[in-house]
N, C-alpha and C positions, 0 to 999 in steps of 0.2 A: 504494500500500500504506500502510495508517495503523497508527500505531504503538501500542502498547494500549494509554498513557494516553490517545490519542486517542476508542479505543473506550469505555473509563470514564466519558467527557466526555459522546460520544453517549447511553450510556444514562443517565444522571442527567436529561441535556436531557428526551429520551423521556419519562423515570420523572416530570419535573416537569410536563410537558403533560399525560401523563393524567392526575396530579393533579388539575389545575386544569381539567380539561375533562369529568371526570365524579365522580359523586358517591362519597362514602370507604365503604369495605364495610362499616363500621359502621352506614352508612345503610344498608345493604343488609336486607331482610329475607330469614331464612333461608328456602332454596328458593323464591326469586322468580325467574321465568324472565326470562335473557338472552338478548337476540338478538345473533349472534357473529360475525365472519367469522373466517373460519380458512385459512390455509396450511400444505403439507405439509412435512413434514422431506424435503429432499434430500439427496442422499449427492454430495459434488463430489469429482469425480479432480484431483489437483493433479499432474498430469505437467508437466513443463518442458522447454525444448528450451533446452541449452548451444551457444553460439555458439563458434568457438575458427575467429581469422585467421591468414591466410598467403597466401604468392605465388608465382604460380607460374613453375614454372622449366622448363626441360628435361629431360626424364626421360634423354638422352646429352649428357652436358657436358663439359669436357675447360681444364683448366690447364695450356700447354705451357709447357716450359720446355728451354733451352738445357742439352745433359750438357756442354760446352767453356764457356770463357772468351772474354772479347770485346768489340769497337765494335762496336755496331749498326750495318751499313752498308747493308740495304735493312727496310722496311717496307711491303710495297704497299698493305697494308688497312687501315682506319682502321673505328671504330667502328659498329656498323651494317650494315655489309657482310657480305650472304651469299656464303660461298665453298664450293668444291667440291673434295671427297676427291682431295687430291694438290696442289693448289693451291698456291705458295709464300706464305706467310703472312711471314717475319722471314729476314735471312742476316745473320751474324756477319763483321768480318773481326778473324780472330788471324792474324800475321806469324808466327806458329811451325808453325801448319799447314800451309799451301801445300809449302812448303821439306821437309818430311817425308815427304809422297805422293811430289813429285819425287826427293829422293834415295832412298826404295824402291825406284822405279820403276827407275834407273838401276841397283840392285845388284841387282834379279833379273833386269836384262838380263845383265849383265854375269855372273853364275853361269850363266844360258841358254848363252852364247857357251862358257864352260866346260868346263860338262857335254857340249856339242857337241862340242869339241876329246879329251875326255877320250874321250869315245865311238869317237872315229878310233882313239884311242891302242890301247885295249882289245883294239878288231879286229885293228890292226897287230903287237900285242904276242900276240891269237892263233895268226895266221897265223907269228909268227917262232916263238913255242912247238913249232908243229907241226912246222917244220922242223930242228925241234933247235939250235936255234943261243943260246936264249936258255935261261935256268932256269924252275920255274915259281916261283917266289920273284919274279923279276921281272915275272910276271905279274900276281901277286896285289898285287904292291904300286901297278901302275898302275890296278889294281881294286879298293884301298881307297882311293887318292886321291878316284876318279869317286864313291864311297861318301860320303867325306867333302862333297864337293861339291854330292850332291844334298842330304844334311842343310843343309848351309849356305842351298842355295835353299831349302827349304822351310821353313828359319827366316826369311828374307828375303819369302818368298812371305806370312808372319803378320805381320810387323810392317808391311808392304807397308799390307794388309786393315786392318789397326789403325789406320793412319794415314789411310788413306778414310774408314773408320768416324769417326775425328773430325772431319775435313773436313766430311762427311754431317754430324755432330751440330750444326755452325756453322750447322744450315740447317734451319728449320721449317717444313713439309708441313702442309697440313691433314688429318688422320686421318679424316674424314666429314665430307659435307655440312653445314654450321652454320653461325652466323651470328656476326658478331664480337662478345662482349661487353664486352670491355675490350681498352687496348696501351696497358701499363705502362711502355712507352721509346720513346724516339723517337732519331732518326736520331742516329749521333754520343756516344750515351751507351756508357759500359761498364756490360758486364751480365755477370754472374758467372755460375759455374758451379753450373745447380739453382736459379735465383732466376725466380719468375712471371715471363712475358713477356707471353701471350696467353691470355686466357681467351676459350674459345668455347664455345657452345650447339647442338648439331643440332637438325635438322627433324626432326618426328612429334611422338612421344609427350610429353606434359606433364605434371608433378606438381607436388604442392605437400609440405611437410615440417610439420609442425602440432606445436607443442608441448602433451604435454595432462601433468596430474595424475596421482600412482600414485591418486590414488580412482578414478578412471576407466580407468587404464590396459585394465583388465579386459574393457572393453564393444568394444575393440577384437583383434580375430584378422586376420591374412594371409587374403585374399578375402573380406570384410565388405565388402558395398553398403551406401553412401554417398551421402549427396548434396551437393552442394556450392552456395552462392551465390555471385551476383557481384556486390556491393552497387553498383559505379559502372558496369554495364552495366544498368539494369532491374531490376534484382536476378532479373534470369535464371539457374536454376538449372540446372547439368548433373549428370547422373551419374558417379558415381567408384566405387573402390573398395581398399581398405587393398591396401598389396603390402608392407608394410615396420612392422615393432612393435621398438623399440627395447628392448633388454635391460635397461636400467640409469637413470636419471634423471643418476647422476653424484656426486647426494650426497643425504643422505635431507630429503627433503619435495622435490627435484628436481623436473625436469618431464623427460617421457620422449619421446621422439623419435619421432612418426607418419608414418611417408610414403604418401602416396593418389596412386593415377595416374587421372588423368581418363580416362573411353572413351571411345576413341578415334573417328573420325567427328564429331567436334564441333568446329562450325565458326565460323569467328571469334577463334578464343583464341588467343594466342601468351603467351610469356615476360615475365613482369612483372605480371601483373594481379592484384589484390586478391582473394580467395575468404575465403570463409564457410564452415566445416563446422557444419552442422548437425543435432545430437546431441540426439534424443529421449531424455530420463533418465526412466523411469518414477519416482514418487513418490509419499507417501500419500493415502489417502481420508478425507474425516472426513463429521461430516454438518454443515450448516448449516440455521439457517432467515433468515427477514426479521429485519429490527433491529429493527421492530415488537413482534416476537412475546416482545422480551426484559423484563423487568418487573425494576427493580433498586431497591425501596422504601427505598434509604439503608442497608442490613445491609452491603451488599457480599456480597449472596450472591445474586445475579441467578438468576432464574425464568424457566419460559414455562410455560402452560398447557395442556395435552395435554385432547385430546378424546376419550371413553371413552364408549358407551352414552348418549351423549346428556347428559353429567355432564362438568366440567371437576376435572384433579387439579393439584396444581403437582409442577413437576420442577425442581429445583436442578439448574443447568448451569453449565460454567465457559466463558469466553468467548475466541476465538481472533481470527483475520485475520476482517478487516473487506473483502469484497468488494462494491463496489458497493452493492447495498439486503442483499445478504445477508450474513449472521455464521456465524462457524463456529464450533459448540457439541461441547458434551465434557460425557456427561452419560447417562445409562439411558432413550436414543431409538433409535428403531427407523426406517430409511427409510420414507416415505411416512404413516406418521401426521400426525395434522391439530393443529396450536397454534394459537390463539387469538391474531388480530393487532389486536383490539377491545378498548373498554370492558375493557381489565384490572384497572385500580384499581378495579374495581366488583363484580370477582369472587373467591368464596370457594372454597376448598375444597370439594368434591364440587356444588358450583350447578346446576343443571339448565340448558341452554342450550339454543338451535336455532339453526340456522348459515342465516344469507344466503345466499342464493345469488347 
């Protein structure tokens, strides 16, 4: 792309050749026929395609982390290792949990044996009801004891469950199939309560998370196909499509959060790999013609010649991006008319010409 003092530079050059290369229209005699080659005015689409990178991840991923406190006392997986749903992944040892299962365990025995005894009592204490010998006061009272007792187990039977439940929490399962992406402790460290331990990745589905601009934010909607590159495979492209358009950038002029899941059956691609979203922006039209066709005799008010019934007129144009042999002009042109890429220093206002073929 050149810059438009660069394009000023080209046409002077231009403007100075055909000087020097044909004669000054003052030599011209009026209505002397030129012979002309001519090019059409095009109309060019300036569409662009926005590239915007990222990498991809697992579309199921998971941060385990320890709810107890604790010494890391086992680790069986290290980095890299696929493991499967249920798998032991991390075990804690805290000296305050062991000792709390066990004494649970021993006071809902011990309310069992109880409520067992209490239970004799009841019957005993029916049967002597029945025979009159006791009051029913004394019955009821050995029938709120057995009351109170089974409340006590079943406060025993929760704090019991409670203290499993933490036990259980000293102990990390893999929740799905995945692969280990990090182990942020090793054997012998203390690892608090709630602190990352294991990050892992499941099999299947893959995405990537793309930060794009609120000027674009728009061109994206949930279920928008997509395509994606993969610049260090080939630059092999697979298909995607938007599942996720972020609400907010964060702060203004932000960037807003896109996630794309790749479709699925595509084979080869795991977690980690660099992609390419590639984002056709539609863009303006203008028209251009050749650098030829431009005539800039020193005013700074650069010209081309348009072709009319066989007569040339000038059209003051202003001059844009410099593509290749062609320029792109701004100016009262019409697609596909014919300017004059010849002998321009040579021609006047209204000249009669015939064109080359």
């Amino acid at each position: 792309m050149f810059r438009h003092g660069s394009i000023w530079m080209l046409l002077a050059l231009a403007s100075l050749l055909v000087a020097c290369g044909e004669p000054q229209a003052s030599e011209a005699q009026e209505g002397q026929l030129r012979y002309v080659r001519v090019a059409r005015v095009v109309q060019e689409d300036h569409a662009r395609e926005l590239r915007f990178s990222g990498i991809t991840r697992s579309a199921r991923r998971a941060t385990l982390a320890f709810q107890v406190s604790g010494t890391l006392a086992e680790r069986p997986v290290e980095i890299g290792q696929t493991v499967r749903k249920g798998q032991l992944l991390a075990r804690l040892y805290n000296p305050a949990l062991g000792p709390g299962v066990a004494a649970g365990e021993a006071r809902v025995a011990e309310l069992d044996a109880r409520l067992e005894q209490l239970a004799r009592d009841v019957q005993r204490a029916d049967e002597v009801y029945a025979r009159q010998l006791i009051s029913i006061a004394d019955v009821e009272k050995v029938r709120s004891q057995q009351q109170v007792a089974r409340a006590s187990r079943d406060l025993a039977a929760a704090q019991l469950a409670e203290a499993r439940q933490q036990l259980q929490q000293a102990t990390l399962l893999a929740p799905f199939d995945a692969g280990v992406d990090a182990v942020l402790f090793e054997r012998g460290e203390f690892v608090a309560a709630g602190q990352a331990a294991i990050q892992i990745s499941g099999t299947g589905a893959l995405e990537v998370e793309f930060a794009i601009p609120e000027s674009l934010i728009d061109e994206f909607v949930a279920g928008r196909q997509v395509m994606l590159n993969l610049p260090f495979l080939q630059d092999r492209q697979v298909p995607a499509h938007v599942s996720l358009v972020g609400e907010a950038g964060g702060r203004a002029g932000g960037l807003f959060p896109v996630e794309v899941v790749l479709e699925s059956g595509e084979l080869g691609l795991r977690p980690g790999l660099t992609v390419e979203l590639l984002l056709p922006v539609s863009g303006r039209t203008s028209l251009s013609v050749p650098l030829a066709a431009i005539l800039d005799p020193g005013t700074g008010q650069p010209r081309v010649f348009r072709v009319l019934d066989g007569r040339v007129e000038p059209v003051f144009v202003k001059v844009g991006r410099l593509q290749g042999s062609q320029v792109e002009v701004f100016g009262p042109l019409q697609e596909g008319e014919q300017v004059v890429i010849t002998s321009l220093g040579s021609l006047t206002p209204g000249q009669q010409v015939e064109i080359l073929q």
